[in-house]
C-alpha positions in Angstrom: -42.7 5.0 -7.9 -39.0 5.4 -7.2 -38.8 1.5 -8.1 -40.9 2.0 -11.6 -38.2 4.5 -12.4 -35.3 2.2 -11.5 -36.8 -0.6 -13.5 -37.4 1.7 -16.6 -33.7 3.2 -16.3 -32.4 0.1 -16.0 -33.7 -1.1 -19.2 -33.3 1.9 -21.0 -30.0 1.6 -20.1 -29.5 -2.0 -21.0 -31.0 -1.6 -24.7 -28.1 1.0 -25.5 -26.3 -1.1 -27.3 -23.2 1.2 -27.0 -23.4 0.6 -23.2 -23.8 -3.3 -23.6 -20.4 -3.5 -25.3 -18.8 -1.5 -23.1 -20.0 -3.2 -19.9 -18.8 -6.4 -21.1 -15.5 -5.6 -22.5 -15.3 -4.0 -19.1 -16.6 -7.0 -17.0 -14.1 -8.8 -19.1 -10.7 -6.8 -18.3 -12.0 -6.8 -14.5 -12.3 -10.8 -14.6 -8.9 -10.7 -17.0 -7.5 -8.6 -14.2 -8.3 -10.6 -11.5 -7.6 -13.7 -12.6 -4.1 -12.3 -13.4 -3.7 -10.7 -9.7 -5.1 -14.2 -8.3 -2.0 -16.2 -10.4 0.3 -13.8 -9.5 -0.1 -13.3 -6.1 -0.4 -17.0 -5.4 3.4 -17.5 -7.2 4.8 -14.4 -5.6 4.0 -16.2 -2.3 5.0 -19.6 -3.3 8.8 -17.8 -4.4 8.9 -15.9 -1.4 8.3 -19.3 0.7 10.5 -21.7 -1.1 13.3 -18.4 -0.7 12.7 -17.7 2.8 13.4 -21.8 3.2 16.3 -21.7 1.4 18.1 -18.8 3.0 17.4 -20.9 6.3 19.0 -23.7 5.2 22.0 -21.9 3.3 22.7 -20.0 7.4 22.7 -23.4 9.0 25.0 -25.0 6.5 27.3 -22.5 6.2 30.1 -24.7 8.5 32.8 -23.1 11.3 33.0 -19.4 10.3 34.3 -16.4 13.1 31.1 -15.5 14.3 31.3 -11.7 12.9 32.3 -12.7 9.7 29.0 -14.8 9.7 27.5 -12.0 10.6 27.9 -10.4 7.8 27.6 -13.0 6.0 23.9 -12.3 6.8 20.5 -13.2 6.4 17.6 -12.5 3.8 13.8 -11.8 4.8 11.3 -12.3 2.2 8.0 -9.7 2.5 4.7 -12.0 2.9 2.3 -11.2 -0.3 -1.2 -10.5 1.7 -4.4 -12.1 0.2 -5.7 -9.1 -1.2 -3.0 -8.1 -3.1 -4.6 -9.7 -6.5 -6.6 -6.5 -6.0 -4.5 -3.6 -5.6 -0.9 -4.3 -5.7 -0.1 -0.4 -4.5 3.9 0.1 -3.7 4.8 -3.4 -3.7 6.5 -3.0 -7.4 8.3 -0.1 -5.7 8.9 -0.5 -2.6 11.1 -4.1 -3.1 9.9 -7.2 -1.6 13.2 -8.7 0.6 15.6 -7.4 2.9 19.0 -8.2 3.3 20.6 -8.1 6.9 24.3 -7.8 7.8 26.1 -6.4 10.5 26.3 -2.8 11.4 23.8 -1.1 8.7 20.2 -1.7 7.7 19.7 -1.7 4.4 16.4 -0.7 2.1 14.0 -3.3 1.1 15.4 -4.8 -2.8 14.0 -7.0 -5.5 11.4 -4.5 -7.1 9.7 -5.6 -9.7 9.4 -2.6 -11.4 13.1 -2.2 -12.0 12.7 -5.3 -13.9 9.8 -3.8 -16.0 9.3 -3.8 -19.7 9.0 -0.4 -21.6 4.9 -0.5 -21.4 4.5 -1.0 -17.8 5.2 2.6 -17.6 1.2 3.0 -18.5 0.6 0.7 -15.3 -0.2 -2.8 -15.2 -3.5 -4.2 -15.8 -5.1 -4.9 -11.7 -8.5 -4.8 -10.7 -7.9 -1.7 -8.7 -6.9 0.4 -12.0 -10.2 -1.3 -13.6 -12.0 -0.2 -10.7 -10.5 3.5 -10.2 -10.5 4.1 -13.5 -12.8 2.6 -16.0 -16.1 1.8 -14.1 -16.4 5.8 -13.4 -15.7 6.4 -17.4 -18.8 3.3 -17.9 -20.9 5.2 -15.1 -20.6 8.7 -17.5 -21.7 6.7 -20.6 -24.7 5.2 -18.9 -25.9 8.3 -17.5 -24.2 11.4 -18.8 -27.7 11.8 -20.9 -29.7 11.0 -17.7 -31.8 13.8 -17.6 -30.6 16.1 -20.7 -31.4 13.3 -22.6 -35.2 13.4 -21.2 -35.3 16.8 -21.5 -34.0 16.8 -25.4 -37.1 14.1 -26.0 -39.7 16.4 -24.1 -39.9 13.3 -21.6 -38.7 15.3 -18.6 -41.9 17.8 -19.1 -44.3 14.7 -19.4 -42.8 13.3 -15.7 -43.0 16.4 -14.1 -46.6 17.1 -15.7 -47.9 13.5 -14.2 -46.8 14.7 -10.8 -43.6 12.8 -10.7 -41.4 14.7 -7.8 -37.6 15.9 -9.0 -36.0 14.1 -5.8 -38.0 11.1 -6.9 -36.8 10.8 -10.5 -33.1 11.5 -9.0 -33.4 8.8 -6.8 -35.1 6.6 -9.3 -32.5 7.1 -12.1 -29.7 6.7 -9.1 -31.4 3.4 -8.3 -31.3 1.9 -11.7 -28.0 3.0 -12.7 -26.9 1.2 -9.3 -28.1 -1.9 -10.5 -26.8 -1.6 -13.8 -23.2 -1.3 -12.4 -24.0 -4.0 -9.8 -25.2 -6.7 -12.7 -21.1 -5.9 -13.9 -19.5 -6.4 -10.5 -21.7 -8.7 -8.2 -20.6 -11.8 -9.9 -17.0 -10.9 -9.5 -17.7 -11.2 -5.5 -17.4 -14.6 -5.0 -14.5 -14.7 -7.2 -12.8 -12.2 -4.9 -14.0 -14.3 -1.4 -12.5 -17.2 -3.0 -9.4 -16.2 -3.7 -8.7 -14.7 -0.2 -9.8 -17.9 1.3 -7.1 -19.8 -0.9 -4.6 -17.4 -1.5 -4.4 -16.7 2.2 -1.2 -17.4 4.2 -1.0 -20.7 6.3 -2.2 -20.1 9.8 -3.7 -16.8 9.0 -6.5 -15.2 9.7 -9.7 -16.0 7.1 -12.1 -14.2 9.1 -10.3 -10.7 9.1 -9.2 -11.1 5.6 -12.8 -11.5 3.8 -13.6 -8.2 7.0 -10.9 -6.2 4.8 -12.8 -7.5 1.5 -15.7 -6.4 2.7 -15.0 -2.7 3.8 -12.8 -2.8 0.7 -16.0 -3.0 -1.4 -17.8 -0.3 1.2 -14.9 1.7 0.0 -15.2 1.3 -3.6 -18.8 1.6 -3.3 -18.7 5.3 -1.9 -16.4 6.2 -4.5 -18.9 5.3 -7.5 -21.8 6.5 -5.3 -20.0 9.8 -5.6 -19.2 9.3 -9.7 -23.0 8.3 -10.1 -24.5 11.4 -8.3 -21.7 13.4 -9.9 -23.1 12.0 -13.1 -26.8 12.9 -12.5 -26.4 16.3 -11.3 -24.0 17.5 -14.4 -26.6 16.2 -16.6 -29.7 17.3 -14.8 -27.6 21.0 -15.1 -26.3 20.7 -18.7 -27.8 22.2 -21.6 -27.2 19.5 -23.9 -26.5 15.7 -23.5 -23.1 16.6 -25.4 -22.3 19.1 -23.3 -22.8 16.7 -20.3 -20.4 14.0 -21.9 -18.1 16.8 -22.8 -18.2 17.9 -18.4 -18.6 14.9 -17.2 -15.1 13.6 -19.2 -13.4 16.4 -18.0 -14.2 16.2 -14.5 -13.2 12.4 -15.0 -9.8 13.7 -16.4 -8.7 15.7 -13.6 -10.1 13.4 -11.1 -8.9 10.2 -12.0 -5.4 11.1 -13.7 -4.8 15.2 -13.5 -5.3 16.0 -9.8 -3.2 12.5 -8.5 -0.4 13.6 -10.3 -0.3 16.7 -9.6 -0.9 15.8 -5.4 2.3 13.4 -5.8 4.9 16.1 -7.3 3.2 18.7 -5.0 4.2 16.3 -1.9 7.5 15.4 -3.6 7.8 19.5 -3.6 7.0 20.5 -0.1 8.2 17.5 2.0 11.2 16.3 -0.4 12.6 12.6 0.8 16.8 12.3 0.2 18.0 10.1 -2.4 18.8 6.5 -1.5 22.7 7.5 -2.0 22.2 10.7 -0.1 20.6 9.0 2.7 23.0 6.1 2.7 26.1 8.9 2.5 24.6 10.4 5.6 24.2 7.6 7.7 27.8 6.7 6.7 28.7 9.9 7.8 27.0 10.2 11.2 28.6 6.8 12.0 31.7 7.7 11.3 32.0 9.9 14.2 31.2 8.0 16.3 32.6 3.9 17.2 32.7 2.3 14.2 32.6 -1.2 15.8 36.3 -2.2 14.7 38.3 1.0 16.0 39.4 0.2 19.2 41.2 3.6 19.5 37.6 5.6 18.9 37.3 7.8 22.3 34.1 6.1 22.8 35.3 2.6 22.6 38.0 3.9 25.6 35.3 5.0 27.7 33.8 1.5 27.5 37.2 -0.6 28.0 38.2 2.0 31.4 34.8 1.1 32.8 35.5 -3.0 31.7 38.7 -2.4 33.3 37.6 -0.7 36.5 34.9 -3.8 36.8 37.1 -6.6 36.1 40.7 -4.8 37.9 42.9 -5.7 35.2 44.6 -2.6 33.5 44.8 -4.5 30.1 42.2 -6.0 27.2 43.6 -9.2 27.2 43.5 -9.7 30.9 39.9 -9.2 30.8 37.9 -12.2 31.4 36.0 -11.6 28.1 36.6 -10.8 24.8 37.1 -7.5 24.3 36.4 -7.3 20.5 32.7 -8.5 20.8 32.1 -6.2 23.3 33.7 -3.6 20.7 31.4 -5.1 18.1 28.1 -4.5 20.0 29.5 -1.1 21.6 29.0 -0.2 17.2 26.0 -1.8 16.9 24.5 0.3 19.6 25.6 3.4 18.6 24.8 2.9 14.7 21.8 1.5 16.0 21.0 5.0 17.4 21.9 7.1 14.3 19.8 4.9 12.1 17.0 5.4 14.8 17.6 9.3 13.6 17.7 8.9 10.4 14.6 6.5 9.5 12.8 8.4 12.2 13.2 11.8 10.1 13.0 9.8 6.7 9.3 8.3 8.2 8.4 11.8 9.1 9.0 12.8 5.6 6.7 10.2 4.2 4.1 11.2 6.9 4.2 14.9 5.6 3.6 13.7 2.0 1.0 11.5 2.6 -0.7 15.0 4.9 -0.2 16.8 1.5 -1.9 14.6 -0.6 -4.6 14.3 1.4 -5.4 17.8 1.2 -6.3 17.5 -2.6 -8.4 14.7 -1.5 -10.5 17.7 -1.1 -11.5 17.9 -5.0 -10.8 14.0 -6.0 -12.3 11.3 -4.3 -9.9 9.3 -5.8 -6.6 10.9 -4.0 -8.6 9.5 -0.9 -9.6 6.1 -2.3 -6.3 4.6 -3.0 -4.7 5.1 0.0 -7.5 3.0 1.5 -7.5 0.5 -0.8 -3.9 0.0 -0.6 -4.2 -0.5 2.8 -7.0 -3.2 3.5 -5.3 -5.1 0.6 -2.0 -4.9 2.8 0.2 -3.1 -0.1 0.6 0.5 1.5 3.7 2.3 2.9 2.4 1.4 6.6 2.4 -2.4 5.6 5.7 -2.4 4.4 7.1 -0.4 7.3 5.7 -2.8 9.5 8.0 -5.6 7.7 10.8 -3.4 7.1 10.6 -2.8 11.1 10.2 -6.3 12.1 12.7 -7.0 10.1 15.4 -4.6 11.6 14.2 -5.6 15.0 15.0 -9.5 13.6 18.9 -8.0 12.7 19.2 -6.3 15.8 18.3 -9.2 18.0 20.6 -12.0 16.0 23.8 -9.9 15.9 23.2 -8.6 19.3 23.2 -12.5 20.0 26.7 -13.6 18.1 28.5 -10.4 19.5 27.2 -11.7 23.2 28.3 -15.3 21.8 31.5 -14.1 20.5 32.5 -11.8 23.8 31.8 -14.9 25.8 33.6 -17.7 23.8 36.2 -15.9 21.7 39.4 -14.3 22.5 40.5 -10.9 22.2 42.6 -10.2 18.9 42.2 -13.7 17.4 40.1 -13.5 14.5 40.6 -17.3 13.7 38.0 -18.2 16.6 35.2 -20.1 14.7 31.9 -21.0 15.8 30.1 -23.9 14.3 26.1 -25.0 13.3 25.0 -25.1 17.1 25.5 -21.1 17.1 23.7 -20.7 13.9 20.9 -22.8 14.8 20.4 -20.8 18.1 19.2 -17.9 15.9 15.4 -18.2 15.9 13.6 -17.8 12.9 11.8 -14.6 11.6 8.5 -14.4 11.8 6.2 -11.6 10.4 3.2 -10.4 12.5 0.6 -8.3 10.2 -0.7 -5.1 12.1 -4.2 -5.6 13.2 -7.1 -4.6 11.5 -7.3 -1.6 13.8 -3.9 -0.4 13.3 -4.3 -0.6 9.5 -7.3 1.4 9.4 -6.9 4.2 12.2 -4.1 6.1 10.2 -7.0 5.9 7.1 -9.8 7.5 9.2 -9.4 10.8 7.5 -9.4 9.3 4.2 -12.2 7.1 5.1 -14.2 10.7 6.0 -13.0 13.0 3.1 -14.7 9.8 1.1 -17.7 9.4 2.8 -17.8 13.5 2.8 -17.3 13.7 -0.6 -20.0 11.5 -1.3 -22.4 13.1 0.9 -21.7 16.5 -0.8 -21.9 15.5 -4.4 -25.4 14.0 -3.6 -26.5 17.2 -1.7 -25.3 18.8 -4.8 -27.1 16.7 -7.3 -30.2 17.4 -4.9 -29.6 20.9 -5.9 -28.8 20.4 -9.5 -32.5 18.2 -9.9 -34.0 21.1 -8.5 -32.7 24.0 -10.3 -32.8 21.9 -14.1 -34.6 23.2 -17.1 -37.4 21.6 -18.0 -37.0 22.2 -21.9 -34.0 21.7 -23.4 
């Protein structure tokens, strides 16, 4: 019975001829969208190799240079583009896709291409994700808005009761056929997707865990327009008129999709403020300033460090010592700005982590607020993701400038800022590489997204079980 019911909505649906246009002008941006994500993503990645390449070979070939003026003459690191980001491209346009590393300070990831942006990307690019959040909800109200006030406007709804058709059954008839009316648009966009993660993915990576994240990336998408379709049913199952469901049904789509997102990200922007990029910068400046600044070599600090040298070595002078005093004052900064950079990321991470808590609570009413985050994260383009690089990356600065400061305390001499090293130090400097977080450390932070979805999903159909059960059965 419930499969005679599918099959009938599933027509009735298809001879709307409103809802044929609609789902192939739809199936068309979502193809559109990913075909634009695909081409993207694949020359995003083949930039950011050729870069990465190039900044190697500009380090090696930069001749006999003192070894902390090579320092900061630094090095760039160019953020991988993951597989799935044709999908959703989340904060890469904000969050800047290279670093660059220099002695003493860590600098913000750069190079966002939203700075770069054209006066209409302000309504958001065109990305299967948007498609996906956005439109196939608005398609699932226009297929089923009239669901059951539709039947019960046509005196159909009395007829199926009369024949001994139960509620439950109808609802999960009508949810059945609409499900395959939404899966005739998407289905053959599948493959596309599997493709492009088996070409588009980095060399040496891992195929088998990227087409995992596709996979639970559609799981995810699916709960979300489970929850739009039974939202759907059960507004028009209560409404008294089929206009009165489209005129619900688009509000609730208004203040899911686009009213209750917003207002979640200036709520969190409210209660857990983050400091301005120049603020933050001021106050690192600051904090490091009071302590060695890695050139001083009056700072009280620094003269703990060259009593204890001279109590090791017994020599009562710097340039008696055995090594050079001034790389040993270079990494002596290093540590300690190392430390107050520590603090400060530490407290600016915390920040982020109290935003992301405060969004989640509206996650609540919009299934949405708890979609995204997920999505952004199996398609690798989330804030975790990018702190993983960003941290890698300072790790990367550490490690080379803790390795010409030990170069330059054993080789140079104290004072002389006219000692050069040549290409053998440069080519000691090992080359970055980026290790991804695991599949289980991208999605343990999302667990209580992954539940307020599921739970959301769960209620709305409880509800619509309610709402089939309680309906009029003349309009």
């Amino acid at each position: 019975m419930i499969l005679t019911i599918a099959r009938r909505e599933l027509l009735d649906t298809w001879r709307d001829g409103q809802v044929r246009v609609a789902a192939v002008i739809l199936a068309a941006l979502l193809l559109l969208a990913l075909a634009v994500g695909i081409a993207h993503s694949g020359s995003r990645e083949a930039i950011r190799s050729a870069a990465q390449a190039e900044d190697a070979r500009v380090w090696v070939s930069q001749g006999k240079l003192n070894p902390h003026s090579a320092a900061h003459f630094g090095r760039y690191l160019f953020k991988p583009v993951g597989p799935l980001a044709f999908v959703d491209e989340g904060i890469n346009p904000y969050a800047g896709s290279s670093v660059y590393l220099e002695a003493h300070v860590q600098t913000p990831a750069r190079s966002r291409p939203a700075e770069d942006a054209t006066f209409l990307s302000v309504f958001g690019e065109l990305t299967a994700a948007l498609t996906l959040q956005l439109l196939i909800p608005l398609l699932i109200i226009l297929c089923a808005f009239a669901a059951f006030s539709g039947e019960r406007e046509n005196g159909t709804f009395r007829q199926l009761l009369s024949l001994g058709v139960p509620r439950t059954k109808l609802l999960a008839g009508k949810a059945l056929g609409l499900t395959a009316a939404i899966a005739a648009i998407l289905l053959p966009l599948l493959p596309i997707g599997a493709g492009a993660v088996l070409l588009n993915g980095p060399e040496g990576g891992d195929a088998g865990a990227d087409l995992l994240r596709l996979a639970l990336l559609c799981i995810g998408y699916l709960a979300y327009f489970a929850a739009f379709i039974g939202l759907t049913l059960a507004v028009s199952a209560l409404a008294s008129s089929s206009r009165a469901a489209l005129v619900t049904l688009l509000g609730c789509w208004l203040a899911i999709a686009l009213l209750l997102p917003r207002f979640a990200a200036d709520a969190a922007e409210r209660l857990a403020p983050v400091p301005s990029i120049t603020a933050f910068k001021q106050a690192v400046s600051d904090d490091i300033a009071k302590g060695v600044s890695g050139h001083d070599a009056s700072d009280v600090r620094l003269e703990a460090v060259k009593q204890q040298l001279f109590q090791k070595y017994g020599v009562s002078r710097v340039e008696d010592l055995p090594i050079n005093f001034d790389g040993v004052s270079l990494s002596e900064g290093e540590r300690y700005g190392n430390e107050v950079l520590d603090a400060h990321y530490g407290r600016l991470w915390k920040q982020y982590d109290r935003q992301a808590a405060v969004q989640r609570l509206f996650a609540l009413i919009s299934p949405l607020i708890a979609l995204r985050p997920l999505s952004m994260a199996l398609s690798g383009t989330d804030l975790a993701l990018h702190r993983a690089f960003t941290d890698q990356a300072e790790a990367f600065r550490r490690s080379f400038i803790a390795q010409i400061n030990d170069y330059y305390t054993a080789n140079g001499k104290f004072d002389d800022w006219r000692y050069t090293a040549d290409q053998a130090l440069w080519k000691q400097i090992r080359p970055f590489s980026y290790t991804p977080p695991s599949m289980v450390a991208t999605l343990m932070p999302q667990g209580p997204n992954l539940l307020l979805l599921i739970g959301w999903t769960i209620a709305i159909w409880l509800f619509a079980a309610w709402a089939i059960g309680r309906a009029e059965v003349d309009a």
